[in-house]
C-alpha positions as CSV (number, residue, x, y, z in Angstrom):
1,X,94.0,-139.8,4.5
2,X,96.2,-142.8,4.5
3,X,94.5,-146.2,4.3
4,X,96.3,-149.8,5.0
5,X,95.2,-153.4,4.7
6,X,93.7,-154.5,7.8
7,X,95.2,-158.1,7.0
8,X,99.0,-157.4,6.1
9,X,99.1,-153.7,6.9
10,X,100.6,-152.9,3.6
11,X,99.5,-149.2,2.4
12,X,96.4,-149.3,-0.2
13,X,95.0,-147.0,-2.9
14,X,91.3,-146.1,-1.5
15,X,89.8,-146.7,-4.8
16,X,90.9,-150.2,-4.9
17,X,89.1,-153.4,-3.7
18,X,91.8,-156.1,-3.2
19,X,95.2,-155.2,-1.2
20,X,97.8,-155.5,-4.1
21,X,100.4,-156.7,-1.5
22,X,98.4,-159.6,-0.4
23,X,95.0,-159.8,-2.1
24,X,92.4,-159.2,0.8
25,X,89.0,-158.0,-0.3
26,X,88.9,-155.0,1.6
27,X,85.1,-153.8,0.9
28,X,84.5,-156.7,2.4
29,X,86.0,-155.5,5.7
30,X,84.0,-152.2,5.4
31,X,80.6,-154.3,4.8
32,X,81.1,-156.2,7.6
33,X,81.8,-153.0,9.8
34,X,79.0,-151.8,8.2
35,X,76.8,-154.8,9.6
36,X,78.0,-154.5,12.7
37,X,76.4,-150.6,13.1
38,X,73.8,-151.3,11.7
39,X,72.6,-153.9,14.0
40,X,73.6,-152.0,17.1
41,X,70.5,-150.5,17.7
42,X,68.8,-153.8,17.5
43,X,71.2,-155.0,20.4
44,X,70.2,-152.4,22.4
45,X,66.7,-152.4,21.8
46,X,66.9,-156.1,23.3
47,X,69.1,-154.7,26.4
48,X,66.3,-152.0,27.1
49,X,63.6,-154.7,26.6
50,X,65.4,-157.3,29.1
51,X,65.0,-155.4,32.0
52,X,61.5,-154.9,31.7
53,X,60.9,-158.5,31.3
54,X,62.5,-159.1,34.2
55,X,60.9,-156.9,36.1
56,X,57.1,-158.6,35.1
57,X,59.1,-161.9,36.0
58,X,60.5,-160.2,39.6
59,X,56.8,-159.5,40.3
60,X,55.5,-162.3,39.4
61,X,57.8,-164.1,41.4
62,X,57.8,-162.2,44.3
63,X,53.6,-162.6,44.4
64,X,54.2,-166.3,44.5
65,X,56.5,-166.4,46.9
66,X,54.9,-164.0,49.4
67,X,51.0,-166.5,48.6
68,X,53.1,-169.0,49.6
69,X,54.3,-167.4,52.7
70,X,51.0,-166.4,53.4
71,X,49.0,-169.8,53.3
72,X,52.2,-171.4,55.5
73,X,51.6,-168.4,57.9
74,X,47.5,-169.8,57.9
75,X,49.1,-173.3,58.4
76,X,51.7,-173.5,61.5
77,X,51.4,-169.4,62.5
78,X,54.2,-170.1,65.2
79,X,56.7,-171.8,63.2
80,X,58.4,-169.1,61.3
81,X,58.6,-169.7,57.4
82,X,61.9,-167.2,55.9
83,X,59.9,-164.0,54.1
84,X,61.3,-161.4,51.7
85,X,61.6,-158.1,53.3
86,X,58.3,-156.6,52.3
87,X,56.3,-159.4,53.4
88,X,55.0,-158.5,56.1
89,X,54.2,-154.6,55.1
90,X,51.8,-156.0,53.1
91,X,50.2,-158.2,54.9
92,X,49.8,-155.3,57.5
93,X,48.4,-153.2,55.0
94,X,45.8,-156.2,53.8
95,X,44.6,-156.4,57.1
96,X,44.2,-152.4,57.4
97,X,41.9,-152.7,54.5
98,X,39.8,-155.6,55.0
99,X,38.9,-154.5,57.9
100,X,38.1,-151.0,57.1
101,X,35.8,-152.5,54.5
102,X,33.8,-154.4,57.5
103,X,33.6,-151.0,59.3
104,X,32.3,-148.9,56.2
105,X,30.3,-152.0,55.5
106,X,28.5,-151.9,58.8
107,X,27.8,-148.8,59.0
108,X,26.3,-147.8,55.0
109,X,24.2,-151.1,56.4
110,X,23.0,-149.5,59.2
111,X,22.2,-146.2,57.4
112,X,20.3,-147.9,55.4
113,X,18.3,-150.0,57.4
114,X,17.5,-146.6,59.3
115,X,16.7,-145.0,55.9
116,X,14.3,-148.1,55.2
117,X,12.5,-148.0,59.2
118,X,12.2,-144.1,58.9
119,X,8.4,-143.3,59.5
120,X,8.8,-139.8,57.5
121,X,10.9,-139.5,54.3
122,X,12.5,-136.0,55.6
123,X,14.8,-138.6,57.4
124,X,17.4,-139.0,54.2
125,X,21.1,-140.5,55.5
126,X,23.3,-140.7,52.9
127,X,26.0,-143.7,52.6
128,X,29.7,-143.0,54.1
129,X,31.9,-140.8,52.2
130,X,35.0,-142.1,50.4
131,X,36.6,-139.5,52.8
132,X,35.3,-140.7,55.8
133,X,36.4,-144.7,55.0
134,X,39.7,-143.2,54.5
135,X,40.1,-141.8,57.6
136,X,38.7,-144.8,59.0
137,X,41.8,-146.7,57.3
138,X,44.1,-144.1,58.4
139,X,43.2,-144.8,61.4
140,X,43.1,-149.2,61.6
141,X,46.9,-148.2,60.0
142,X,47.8,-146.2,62.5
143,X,46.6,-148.5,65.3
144,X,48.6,-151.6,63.5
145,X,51.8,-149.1,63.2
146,X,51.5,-149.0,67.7
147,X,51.4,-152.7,67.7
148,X,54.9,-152.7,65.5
149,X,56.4,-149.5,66.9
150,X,55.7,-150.4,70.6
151,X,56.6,-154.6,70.0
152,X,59.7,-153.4,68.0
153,X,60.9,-151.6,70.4
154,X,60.3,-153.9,73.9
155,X,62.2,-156.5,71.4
156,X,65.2,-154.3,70.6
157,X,64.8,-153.2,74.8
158,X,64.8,-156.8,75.9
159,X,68.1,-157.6,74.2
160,X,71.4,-157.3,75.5
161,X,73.3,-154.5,73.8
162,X,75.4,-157.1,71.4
163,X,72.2,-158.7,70.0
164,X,70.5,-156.3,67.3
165,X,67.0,-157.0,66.4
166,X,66.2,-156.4,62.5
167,X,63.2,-154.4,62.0
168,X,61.7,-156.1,59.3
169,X,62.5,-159.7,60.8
170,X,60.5,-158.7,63.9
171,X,57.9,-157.4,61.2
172,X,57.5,-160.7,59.5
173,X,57.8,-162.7,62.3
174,X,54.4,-160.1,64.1
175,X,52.6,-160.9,60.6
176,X,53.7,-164.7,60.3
177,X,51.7,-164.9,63.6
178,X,48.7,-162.8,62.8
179,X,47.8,-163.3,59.7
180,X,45.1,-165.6,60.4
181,X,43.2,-162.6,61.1
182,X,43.3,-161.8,57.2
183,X,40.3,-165.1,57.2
184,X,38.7,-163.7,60.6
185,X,38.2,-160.0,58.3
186,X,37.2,-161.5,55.6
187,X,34.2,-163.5,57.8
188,X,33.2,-160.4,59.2
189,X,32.6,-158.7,56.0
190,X,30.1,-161.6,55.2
191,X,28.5,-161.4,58.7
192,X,28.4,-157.8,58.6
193,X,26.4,-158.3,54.9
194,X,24.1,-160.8,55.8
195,X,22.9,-159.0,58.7
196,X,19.5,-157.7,59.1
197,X,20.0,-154.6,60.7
198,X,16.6,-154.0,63.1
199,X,16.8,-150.0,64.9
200,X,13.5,-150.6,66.5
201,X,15.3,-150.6,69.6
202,X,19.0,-150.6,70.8
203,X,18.8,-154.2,72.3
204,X,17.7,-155.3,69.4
205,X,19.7,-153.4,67.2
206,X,23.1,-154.6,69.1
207,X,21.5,-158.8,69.4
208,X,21.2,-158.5,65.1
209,X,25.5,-157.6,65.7
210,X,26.1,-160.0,67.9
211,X,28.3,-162.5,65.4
212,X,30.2,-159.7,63.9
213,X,31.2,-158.3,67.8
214,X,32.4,-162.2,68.4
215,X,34.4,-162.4,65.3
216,X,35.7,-158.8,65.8
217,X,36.8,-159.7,69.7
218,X,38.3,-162.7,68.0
219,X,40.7,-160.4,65.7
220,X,41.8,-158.7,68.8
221,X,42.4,-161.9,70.3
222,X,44.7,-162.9,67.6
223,X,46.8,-159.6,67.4
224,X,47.1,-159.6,70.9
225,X,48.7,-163.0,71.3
226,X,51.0,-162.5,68.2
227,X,51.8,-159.1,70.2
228,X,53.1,-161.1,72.7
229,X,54.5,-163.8,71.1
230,X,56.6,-161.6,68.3
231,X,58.2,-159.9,71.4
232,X,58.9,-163.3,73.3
233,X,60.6,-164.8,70.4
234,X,62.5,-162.0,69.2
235,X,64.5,-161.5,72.4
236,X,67.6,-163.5,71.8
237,X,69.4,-162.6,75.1
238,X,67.1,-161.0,77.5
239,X,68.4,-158.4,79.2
240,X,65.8,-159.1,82.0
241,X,63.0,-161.9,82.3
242,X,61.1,-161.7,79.0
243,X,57.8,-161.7,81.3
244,X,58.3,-158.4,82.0
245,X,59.7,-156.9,78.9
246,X,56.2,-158.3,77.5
247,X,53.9,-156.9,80.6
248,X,55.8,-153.6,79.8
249,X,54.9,-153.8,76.3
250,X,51.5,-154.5,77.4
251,X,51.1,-151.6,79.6
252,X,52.4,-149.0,77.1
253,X,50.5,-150.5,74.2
254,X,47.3,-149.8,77.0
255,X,48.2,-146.7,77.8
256,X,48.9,-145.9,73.8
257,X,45.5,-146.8,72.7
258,X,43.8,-145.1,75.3
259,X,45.0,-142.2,74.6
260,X,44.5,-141.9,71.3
261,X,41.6,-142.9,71.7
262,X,40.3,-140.1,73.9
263,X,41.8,-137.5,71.4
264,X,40.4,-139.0,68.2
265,X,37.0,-140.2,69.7
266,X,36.3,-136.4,69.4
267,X,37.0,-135.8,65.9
268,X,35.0,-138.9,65.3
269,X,32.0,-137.4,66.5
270,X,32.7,-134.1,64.7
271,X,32.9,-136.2,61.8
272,X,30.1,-137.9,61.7
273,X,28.2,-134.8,62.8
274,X,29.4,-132.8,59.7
275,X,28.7,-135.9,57.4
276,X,25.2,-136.6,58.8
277,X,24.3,-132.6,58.8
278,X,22.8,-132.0,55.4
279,X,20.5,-135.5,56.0
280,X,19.1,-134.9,59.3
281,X,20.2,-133.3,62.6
282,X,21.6,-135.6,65.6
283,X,18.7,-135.3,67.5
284,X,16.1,-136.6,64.9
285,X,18.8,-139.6,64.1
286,X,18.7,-140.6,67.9
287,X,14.7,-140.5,67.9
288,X,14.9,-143.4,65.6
289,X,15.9,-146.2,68.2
């Protein structure tokens, strides 16, 4: 195999260090080519690593920018503050949870006040199942998913033909305006555990939940009004008076509710009677108020 001088080109004996046409050290070409391999896999090493980095960084990033968005949202709920597309997702899915925790909350309370008031010790109720709290979630989420289906689509309604509302705009903008309710959550948890659950007697029983009902009618109160208000801002050009695009949206959200209410109101009870079966039967747990 023919070698030449990578300086003048000339033709060289391989078994020769300097070019004899012009002198150049040529093992010094090959060391340096050499180098060069050998620190290739270093180089990439340091491309793999990068993006992983960045990605810490991304997250990092992307959790101060959405606290941010989130403590403006507690400040001035009506002024809209620009949110990355996810923002609101989670803030949807915060709320889901917090206030599935109150409900659990409540009732492994109550259980256990009745556990504690129970004149016999036969009367054994075991604490909510991790199954039953998730069905509980499942069913906050799917509750919060009518309020952004139904308002999404009144929005997208109310517009003229040439406006397009973006979902996750008209998701952020819902979440900008409720997320006060995140706080309102977290004060129920803390009412619900600083209760002192009395069963003695239902009037009782409902007085000692008094608080937690007035913070949980406030929560309504909130989502409610940002219901409304996420639907009155996002329509741009109203197709017809915004009044009634909302009153629709009110109506069908009603309607909605109601009847999944009536259908899973059902499985509820079939629920709780399968989870409360091996502790005591329905009647004896009724005896108790």
């Amino acid at each position: 195999m023919q070698k030449f001088c990578p300086n003048c080109g000339e033709e060289t004996d391989g078994n020769t260090r300097f070019c004899t046409h012009c002198g150049y050290d040529l093992q010094a070409d090959q060391a340096t080519v050499t180098t060069e391999t050998s620190t290739q896999p270093t180089t990439d090493n340091q491309a793999t690593a990068v993006p992983a980095n960045d990605r810490v960084a991304q997250v990092q990033a992307y959790s101060k920018n959405y606290f941010k968005w989130l403590v403006d949202s507690f400040k001035k709920p009506d002024l809209e503050e620009p949110g990355e597309r996810y923002f609101g997702i989670i803030s949807m899915v915060l709320s889901a949870l917090l206030l599935t925790f109150a409900i659990v909350a409540a009732f492994n309370r109550c259980i256990k006040q009745i556990n504690a008031s129970a004149a016999s010790s036969v009367v054994v109720l075991k604490n909510l199942s991790f199954g039953m709290g998730f069905k509980f979630f499942m069913l906050v989420l799917i509750v919060i998913l009518f309020y952004v289906v139904i308002g999404y689509g009144a929005s997208a309604l109310g517009n003229d033909q040439a406006t397009h509302v973006n979902f996750f705009d008209y998701l952020n903008r819902f979440a900008h305006l409720t997320n006060i309710s995140l706080i309102l959550n977290i004060i129920l948890i803390i009412s619900v555990y600083t209760i002192t659950f009395n069963v003695n007697s239902p009037l009782t029983f409902f007085k000692q939940l008094g608080f937690a009902i007035v913070v949980l009618a406030l929560i309504s109160m909130v989502w409610q009004a940002g219901y409304i208000i996420a639907i009155h801002k996002s329509i741009k050009t109203p197709r017809i008076d915004k009044f009634f695009m909302v009153l629709l949206a009110l109506i069908v959200m009603a309607i909605a509710l109601y009847i999944f209410a009536r259908i899973e109101w059902e499985n509820l009870a079939l629920d709780f009677a399968q989870e409360f079966s091996q502790g005591t039967s329905a009647g004896s747990l009724f005896n108790l108020f």
